[in-house]
PANUMAR-959735 format. One line per field, with one value per atom (N, C-alpha, C, O): z, y, x. Coordinates in steps of 0.2 Angstrom, whole numbers, plus 5000, padded with zeros to 4 digits. Layout:
! residues N
up	(Z_...)
north	(Y_...)
east	(X_...)
//
This chain:
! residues 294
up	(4733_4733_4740_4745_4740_4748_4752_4748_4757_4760_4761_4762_4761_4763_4769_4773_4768_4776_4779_4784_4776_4781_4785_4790_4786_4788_4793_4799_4788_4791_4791_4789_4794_4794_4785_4782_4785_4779_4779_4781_4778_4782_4776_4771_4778_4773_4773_4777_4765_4767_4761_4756_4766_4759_4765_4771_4762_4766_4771_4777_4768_4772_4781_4787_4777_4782_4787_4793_4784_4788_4795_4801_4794_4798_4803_4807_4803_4806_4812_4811_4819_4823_4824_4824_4827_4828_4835_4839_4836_4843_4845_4842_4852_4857_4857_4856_4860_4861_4868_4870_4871_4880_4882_4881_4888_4891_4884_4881_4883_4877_4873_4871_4869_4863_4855_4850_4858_4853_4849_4844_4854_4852_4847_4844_4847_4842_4839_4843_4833_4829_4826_4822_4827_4826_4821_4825_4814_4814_4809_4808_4807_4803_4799_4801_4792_4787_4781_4780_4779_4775_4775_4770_4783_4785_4786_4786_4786_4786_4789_4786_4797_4803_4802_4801_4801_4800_4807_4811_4808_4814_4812_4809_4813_4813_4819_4822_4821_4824_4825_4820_4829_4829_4833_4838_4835_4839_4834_4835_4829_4824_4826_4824_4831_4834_4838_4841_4837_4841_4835_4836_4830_4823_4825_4823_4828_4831_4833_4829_4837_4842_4847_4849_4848_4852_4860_4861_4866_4871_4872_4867_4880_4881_4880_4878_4885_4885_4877_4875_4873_4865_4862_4858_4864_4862_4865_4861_4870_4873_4872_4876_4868_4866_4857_4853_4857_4849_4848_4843_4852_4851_4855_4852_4862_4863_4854_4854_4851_4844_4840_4837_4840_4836_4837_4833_4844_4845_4845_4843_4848_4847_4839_4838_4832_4825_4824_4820_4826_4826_4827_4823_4833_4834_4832_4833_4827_4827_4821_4817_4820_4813_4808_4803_4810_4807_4802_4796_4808_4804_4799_4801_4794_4788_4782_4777_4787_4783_4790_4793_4790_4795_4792_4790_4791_4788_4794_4799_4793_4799_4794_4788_4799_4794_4801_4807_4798_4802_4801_4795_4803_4802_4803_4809_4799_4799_4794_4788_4796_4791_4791_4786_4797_4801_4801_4802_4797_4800_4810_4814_4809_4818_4818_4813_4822_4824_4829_4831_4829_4835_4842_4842_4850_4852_4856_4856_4860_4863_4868_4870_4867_4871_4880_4886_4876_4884_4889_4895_4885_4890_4892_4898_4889_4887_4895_4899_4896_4904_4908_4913_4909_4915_4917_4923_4912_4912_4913_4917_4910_4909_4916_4921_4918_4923_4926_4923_4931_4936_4930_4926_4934_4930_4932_4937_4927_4927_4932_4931_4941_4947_4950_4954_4948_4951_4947_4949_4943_4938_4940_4944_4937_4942_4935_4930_4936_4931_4926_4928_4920_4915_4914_4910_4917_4920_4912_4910_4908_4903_4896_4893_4896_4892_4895_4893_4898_4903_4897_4892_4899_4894_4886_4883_4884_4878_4874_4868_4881_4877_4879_4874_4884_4885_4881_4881_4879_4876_4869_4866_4865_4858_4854_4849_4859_4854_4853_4848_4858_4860_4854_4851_4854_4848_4842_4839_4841_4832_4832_4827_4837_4838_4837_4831_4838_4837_4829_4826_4826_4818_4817_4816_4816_4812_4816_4813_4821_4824_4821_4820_4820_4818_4811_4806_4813_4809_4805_4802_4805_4796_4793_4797_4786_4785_4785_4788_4784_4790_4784_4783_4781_4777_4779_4780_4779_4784_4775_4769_4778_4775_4775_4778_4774_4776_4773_4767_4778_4775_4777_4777_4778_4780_4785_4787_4787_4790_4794_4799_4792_4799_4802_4798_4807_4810_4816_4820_4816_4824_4823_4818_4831_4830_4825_4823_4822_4818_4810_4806_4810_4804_4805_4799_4809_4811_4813_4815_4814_4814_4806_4806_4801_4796_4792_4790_4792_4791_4793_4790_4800_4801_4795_4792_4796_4792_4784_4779_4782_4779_4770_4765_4769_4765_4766_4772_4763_4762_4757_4753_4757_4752_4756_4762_4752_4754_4750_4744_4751_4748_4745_4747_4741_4737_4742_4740_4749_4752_4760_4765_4759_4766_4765_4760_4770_4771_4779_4784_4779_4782_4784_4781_4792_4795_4801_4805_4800_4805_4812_4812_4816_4819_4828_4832_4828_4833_4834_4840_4830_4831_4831_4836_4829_4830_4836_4837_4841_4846_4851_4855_4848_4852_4855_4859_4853_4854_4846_4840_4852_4846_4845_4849_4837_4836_4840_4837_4841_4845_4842_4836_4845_4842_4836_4831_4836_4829_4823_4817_4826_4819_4817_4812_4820_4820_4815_4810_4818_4815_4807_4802_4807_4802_4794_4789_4795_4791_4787_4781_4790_4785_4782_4777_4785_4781_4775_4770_4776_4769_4765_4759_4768_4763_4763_4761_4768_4766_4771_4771_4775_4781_4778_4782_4773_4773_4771_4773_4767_4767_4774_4773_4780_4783_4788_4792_4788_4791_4790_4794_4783_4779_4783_4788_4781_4784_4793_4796_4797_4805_4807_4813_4804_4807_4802_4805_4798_4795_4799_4801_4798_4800_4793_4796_4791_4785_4780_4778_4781_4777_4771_4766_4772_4764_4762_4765_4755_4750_4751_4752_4750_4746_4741_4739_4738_4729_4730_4728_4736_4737_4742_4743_4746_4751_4744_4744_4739_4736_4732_4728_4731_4725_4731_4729_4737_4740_4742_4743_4741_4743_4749_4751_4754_4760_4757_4761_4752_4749_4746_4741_4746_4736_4735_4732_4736_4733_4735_4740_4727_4730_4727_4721_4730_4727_4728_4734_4726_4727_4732_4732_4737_4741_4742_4747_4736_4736_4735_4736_4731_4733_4736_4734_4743_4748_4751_4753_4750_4755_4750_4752_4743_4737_4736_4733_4737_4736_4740_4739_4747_4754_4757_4761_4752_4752_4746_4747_4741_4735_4737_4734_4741_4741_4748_4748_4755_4761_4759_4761_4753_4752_4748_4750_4742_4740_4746_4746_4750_4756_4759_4760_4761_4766_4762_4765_4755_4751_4750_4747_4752_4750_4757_4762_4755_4759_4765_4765_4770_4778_4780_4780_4781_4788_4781_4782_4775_4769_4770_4771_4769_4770_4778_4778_4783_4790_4789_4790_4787_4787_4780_4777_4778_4772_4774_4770_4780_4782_4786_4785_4791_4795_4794_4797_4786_4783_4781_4782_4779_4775_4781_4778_4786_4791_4796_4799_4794_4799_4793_4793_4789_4783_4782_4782_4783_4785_4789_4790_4795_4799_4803_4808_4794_4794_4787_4782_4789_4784_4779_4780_4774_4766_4768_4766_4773_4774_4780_4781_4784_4787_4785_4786_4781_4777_4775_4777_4770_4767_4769_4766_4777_4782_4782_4781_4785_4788_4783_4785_4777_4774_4771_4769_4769_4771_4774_4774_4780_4787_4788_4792_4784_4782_4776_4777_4772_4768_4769_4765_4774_4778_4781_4779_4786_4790_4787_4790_4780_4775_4772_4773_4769_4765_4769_4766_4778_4781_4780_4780_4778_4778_4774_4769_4776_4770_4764_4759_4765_4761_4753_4747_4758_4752_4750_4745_4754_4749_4743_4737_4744_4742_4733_4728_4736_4730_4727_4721_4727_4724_4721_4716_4723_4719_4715_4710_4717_4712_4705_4700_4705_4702_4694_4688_4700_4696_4692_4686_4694_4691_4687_4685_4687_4683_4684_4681_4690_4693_4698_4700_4700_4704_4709_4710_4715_4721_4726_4725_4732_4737_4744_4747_4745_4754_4759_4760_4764_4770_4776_4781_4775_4780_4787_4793_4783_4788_4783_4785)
north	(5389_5382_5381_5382_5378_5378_5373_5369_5372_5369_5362_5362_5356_5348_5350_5354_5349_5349_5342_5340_5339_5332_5334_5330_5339_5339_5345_5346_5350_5356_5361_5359_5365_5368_5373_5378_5371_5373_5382_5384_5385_5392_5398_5396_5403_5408_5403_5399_5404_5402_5407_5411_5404_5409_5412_5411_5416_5421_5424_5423_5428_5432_5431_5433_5425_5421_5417_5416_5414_5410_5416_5414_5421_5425_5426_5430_5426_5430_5426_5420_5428_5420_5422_5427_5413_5410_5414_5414_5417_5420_5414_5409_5415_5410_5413_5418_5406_5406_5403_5404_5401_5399_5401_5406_5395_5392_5385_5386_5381_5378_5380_5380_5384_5385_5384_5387_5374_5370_5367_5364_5368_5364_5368_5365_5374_5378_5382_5387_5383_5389_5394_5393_5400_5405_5412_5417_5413_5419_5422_5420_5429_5434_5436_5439_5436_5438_5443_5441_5446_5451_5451_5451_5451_5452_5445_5445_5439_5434_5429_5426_5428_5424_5416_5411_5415_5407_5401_5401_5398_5396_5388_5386_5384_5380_5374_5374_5370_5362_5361_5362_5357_5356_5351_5354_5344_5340_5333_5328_5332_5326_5319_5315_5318_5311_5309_5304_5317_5312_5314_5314_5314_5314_5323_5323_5328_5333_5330_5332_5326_5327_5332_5335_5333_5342_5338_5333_5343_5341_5347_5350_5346_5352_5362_5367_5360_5366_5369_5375_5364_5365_5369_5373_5367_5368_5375_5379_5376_5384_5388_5393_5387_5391_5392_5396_5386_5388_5393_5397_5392_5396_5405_5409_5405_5410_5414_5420_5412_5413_5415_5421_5412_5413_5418_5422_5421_5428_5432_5438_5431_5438_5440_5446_5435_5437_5440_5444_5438_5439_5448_5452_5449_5457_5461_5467_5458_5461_5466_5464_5471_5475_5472_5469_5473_5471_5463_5462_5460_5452_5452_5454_5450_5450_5443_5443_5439_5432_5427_5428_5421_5415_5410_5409_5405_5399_5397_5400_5391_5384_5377_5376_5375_5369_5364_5365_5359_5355_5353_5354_5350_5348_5342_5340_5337_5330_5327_5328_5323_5316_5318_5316_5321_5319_5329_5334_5330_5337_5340_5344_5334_5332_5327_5327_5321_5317_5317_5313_5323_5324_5326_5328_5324_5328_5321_5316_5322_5317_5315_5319_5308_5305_5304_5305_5301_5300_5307_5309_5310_5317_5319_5318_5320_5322_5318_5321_5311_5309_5311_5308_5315_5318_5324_5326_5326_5333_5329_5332_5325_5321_5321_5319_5321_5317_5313_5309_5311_5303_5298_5299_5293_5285_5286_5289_5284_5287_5286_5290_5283_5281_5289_5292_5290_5300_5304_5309_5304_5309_5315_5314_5319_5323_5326_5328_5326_5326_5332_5337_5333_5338_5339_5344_5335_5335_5333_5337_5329_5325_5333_5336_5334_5340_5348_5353_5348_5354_5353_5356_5349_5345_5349_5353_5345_5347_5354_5356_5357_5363_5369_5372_5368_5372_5370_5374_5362_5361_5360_5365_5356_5356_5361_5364_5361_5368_5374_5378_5376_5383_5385_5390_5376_5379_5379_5384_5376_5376_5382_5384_5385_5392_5396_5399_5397_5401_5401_5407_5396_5396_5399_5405_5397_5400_5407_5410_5409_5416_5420_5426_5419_5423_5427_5424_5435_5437_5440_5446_5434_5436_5429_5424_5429_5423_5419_5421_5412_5406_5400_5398_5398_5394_5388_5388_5383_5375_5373_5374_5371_5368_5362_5361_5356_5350_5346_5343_5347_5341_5334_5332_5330_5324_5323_5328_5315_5315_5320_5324_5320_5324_5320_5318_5318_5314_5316_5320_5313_5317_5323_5325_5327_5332_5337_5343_5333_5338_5338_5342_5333_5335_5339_5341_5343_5347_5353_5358_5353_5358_5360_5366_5358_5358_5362_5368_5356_5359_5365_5369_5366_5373_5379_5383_5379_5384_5386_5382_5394_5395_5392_5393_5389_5389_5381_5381_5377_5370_5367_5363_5368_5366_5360_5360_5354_5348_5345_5347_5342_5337_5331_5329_5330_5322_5316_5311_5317_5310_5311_5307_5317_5318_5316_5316_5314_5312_5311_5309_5312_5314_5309_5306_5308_5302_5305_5309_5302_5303_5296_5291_5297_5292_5290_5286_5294_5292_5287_5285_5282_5279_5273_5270_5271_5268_5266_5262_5270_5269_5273_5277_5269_5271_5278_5278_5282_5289_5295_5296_5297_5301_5308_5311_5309_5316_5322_5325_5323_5331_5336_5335_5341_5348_5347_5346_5348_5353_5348_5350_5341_5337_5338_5342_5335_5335_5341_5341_5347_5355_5355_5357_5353_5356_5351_5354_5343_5340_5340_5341_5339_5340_5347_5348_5351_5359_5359_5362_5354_5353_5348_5347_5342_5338_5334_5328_5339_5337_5329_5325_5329_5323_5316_5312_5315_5308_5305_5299_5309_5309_5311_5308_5314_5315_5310_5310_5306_5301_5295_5290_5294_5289_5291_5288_5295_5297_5295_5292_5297_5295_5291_5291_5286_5280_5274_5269_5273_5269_5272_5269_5281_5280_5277_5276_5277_5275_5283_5288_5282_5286_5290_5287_5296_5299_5301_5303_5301_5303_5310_5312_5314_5321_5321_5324_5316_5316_5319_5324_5313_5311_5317_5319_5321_5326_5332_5336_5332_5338_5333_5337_5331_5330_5332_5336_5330_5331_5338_5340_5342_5349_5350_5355_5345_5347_5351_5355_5350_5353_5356_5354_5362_5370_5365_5361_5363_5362_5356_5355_5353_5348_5347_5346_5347_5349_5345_5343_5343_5338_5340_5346_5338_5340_5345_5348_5345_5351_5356_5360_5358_5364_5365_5367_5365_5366_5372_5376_5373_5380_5384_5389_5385_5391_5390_5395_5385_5386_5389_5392_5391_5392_5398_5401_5401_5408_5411_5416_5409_5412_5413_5418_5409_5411_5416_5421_5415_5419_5426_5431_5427_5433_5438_5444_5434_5436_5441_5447_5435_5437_5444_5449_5444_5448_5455_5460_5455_5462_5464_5469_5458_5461_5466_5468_5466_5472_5467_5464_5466_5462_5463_5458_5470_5468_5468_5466_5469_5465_5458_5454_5456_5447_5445_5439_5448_5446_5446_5441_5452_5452_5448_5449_5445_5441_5433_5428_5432_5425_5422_5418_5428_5429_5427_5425_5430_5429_5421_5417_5419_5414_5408_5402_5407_5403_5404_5400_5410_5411_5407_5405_5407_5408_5403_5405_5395_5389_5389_5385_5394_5393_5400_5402_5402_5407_5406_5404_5410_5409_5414_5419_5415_5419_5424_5426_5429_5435_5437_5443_5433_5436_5437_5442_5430_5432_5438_5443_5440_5445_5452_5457_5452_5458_5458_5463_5452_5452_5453_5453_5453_5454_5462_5464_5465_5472_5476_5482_5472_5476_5475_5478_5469_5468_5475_5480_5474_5479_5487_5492_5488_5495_5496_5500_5493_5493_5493_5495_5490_5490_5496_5499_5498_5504_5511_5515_5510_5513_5514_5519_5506_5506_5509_5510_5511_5513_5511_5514_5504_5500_5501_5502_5502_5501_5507_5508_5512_5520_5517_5520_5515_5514_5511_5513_5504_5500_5503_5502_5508_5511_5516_5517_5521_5525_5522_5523_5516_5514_5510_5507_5510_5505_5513_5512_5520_5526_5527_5528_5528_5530_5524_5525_5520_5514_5513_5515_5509_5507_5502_5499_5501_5495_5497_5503_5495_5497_5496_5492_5499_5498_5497_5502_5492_5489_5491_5490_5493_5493_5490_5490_5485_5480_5486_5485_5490_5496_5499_5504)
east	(4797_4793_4790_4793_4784_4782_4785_4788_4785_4787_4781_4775_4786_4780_4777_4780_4770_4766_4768_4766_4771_4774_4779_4779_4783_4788_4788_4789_4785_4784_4774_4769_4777_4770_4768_4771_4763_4762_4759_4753_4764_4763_4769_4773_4768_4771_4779_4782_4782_4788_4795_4795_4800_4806_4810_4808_4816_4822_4818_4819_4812_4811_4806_4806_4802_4799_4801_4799_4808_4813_4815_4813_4818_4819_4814_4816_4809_4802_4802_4800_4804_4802_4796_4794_4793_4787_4786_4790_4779_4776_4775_4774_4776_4774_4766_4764_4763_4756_4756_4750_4758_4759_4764_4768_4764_4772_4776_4781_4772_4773_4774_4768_4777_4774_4774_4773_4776_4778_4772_4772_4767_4761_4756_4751_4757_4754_4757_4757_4759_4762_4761_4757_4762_4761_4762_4762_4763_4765_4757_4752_4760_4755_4759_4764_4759_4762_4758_4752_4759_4754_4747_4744_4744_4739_4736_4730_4739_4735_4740_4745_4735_4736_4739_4734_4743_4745_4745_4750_4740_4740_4742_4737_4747_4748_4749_4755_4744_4745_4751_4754_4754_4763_4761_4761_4759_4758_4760_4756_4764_4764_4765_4762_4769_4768_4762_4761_4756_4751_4744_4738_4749_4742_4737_4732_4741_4739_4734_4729_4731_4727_4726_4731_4719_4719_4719_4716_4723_4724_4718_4716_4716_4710_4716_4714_4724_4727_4727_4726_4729_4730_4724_4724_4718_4713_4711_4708_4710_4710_4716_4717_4721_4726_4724_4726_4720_4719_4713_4714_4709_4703_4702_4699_4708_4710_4716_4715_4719_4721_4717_4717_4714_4704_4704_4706_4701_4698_4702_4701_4707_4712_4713_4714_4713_4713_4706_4705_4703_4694_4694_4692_4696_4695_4701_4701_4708_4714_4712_4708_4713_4710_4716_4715_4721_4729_4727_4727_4725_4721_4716_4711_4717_4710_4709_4705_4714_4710_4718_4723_4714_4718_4716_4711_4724_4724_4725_4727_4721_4723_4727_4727_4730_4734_4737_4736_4741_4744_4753_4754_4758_4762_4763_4761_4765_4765_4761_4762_4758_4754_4748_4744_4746_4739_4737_4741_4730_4729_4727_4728_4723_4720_4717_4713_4718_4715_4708_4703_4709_4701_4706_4712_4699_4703_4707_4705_4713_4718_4710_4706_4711_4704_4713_4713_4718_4722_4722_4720_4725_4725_4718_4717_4715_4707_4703_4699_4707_4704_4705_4702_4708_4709_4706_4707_4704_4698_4690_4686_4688_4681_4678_4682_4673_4671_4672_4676_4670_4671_4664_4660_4668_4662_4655_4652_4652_4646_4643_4638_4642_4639_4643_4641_4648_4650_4648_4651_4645_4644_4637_4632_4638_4631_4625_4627_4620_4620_4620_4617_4622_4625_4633_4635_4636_4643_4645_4649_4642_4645_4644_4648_4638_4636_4639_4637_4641_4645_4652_4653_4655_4663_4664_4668_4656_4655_4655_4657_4650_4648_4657_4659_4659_4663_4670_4675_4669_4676_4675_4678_4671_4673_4668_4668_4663_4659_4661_4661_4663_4669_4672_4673_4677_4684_4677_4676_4673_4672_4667_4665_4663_4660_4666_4665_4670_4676_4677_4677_4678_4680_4673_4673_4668_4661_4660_4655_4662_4660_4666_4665_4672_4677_4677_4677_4677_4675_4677_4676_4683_4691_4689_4689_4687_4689_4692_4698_4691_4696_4695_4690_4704_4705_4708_4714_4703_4708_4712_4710_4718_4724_4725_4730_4722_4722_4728_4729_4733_4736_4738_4744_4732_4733_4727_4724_4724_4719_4716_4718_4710_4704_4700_4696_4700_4693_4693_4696_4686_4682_4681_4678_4683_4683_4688_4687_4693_4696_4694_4696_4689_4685_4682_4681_4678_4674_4676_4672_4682_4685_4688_4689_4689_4690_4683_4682_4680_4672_4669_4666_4671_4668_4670_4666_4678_4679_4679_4680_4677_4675_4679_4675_4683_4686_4691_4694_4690_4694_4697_4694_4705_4709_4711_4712_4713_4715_4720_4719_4726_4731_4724_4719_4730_4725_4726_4725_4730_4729_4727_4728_4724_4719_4713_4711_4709_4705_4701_4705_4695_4689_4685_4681_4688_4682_4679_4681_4671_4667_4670_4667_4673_4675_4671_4674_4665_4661_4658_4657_4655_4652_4657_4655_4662_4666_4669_4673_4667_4670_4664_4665_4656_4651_4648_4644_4650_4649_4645_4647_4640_4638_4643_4647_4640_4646_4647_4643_4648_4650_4653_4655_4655_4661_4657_4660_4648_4646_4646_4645_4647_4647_4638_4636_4635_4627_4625_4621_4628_4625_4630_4627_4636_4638_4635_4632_4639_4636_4629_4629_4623_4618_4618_4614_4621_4621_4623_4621_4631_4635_4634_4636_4630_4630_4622_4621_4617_4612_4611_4615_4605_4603_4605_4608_4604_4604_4612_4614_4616_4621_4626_4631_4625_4626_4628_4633_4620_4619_4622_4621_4625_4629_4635_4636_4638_4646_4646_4651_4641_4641_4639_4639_4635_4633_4639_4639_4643_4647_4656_4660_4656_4662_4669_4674_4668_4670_4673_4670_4680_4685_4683_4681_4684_4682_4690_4695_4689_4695_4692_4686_4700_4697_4693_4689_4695_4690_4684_4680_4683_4674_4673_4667_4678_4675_4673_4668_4678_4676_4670_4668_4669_4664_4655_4650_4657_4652_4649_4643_4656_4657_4657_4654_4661_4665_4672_4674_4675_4682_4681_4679_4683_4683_4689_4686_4695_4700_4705_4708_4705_4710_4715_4714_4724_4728_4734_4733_4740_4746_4747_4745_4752_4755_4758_4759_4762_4767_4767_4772_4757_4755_4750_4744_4751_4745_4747_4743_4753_4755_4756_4758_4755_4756_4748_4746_4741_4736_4733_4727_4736_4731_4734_4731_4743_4744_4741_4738_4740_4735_4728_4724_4726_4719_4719_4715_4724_4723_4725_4722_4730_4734_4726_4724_4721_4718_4712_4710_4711_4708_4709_4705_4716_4719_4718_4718_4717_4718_4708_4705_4707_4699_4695_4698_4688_4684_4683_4677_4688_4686_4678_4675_4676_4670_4664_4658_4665_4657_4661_4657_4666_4668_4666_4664_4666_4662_4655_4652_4651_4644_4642_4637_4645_4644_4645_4643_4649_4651_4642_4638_4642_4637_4630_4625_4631_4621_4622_4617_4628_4623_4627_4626_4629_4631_4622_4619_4621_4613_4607_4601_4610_4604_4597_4591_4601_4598_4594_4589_4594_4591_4585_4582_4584_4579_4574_4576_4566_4564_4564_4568_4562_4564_4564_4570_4560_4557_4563_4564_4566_4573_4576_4580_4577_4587_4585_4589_4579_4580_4581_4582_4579_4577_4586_4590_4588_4595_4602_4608_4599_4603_4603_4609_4597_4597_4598_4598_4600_4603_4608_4611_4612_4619_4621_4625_4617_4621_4619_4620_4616_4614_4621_4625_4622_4630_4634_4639_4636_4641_4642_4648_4637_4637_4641_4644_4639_4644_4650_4653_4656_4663_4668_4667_4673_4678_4677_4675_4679_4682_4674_4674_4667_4662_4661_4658_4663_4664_4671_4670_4674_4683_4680_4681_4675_4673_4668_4668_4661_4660_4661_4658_4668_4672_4675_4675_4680_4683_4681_4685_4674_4670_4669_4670_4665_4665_4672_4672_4677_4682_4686_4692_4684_4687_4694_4699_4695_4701_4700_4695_4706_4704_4703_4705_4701_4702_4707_4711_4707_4711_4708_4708_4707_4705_4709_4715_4705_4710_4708_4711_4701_4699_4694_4693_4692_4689_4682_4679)
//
């Protein structure tokens, strides 16, 4: 039975798992958790008394995680998830001050935009650049940047009492960490612009009806929903699931006559892989196939 993400991290679980200790990811390495279980990376948030808010160290240690799964061949699908109440609060604005610029009469200019590009675009280019599939686990609040970190990735399973705030304008700031780029993608400008100008709490209901969520599910199965679908992952053809993430993440921002160039040269480089010799033979000989993420 899975384990509460209230309590625990929502991640492989049972005898076998219990035994498997957690890698360390630093010197801390309470703030982020860590294991890989049948090919698929469980990265788990560990900050619950502060609503996992991301510290800037937390956050280059998550994203450093990212790309080491990204080039691991052994790796071939990463949940993201949280423990506690909260999946992310965004990032720690207290810690967060101590990295920021001086007041704006010391500031130089670009200092504010240097912050941005190097800290929150970073981590959420890491999710849409990584090139294993990446399934957020939501089990409790996302705002801010941690909704946007949610949103990036490619797959989003949610409990029935999480929910999704745009929380910048509330506190006079335009969105950042990719909110701007990802929202009108998924839910289209003008709704987009409803969610970041009110700030105003979304239900899972309303995230999946809008189609920010594939899934909404009780609490108690968010870690047999998000190993069901990672384990699915982990046994399919990896690098057609990366050139496949790739097209349609570029897609919006190409016309008819690219996609269709860039996706014939997706499926030129494909027709290369194991795995797509693997699924054509197994397709001729009437069997199932067998993946090896190559």
């Amino acid at each position: 039975m899975p384990v509460s993400p209230r309590a625990n991290p929502v991640g492989p679980t049972g005898p076998e798992d219990a035994a498997r200790p957690v890698e360390p990811v630093g010197p801390d390495d309470s703030v982020i958790l860590h294991t890989t279980d049948n090919g698929v990376s469980w990265i788990t948030l560990n900050r619950p008394r502060a609503s996992n808010a991301l510290t800037p160290d937390q956050r280059e240690r998550l994203i450093s995680r990212l790309l080491e799964d990204s080039a691991d061949p052994a790796v071939r699908a990463v949940v993201l998830t949280a423990t506690g109440r909260a999946f992310c609060a965004g990032a720690d604005l207290r810690v967060a001050a101590a990295h920021r610029p001086g007041p704006p009469a010391e500031r130089a200019a670009g200092d504010v935009a240097r912050v941005i590009r190097r800290g929150a675009q970073r981590l959420i280019g890491a999710v849409l650049d990584c090139e294993k599939p990446v399934i957020a686990a939501v089990n409790g609040t996302a705002a801010g940047l941690g909704a946007h970190l949610a949103l990036a990735c490619d797959l989003v399973i949610a409990t029935e009492h999480a929910t999704f705030v745009e929380v910048f304008a509330r506190r006079g700031l335009v969105p950042d960490g990719g909110g701007t780029y990802l929202l009108p993608r998924l839910v289209g400008p003008r709704r987009a612009k409803e969610l970041m100008f009110f700030g105003d709490a979304l239900t899972a209901a309303e995230a999946e009806r809008l189609g920010l969520v594939n899934r909404v599910v009780p609490e108690a199965e968010l870690a047999g929903a998000a190993r069901s679908w990672s384990d699915r992952l982990a046994a399919g053809p990896t690098r057609a699931f990366a050139l496949t993430k790739q097209l349609v993440n570029t897609s919006l921002e190409m016309d008819r006559a690219a996609a269709f160039a860039a996706e014939a040269a997706a499926q030129e480089i494909n027709m290369t892989t194991e795995d797509a010799r693997e699924g054509v033979a197994s397709f001729v000989e009437r069997r199932t196939p067998t993946y090896r993420g190559r």
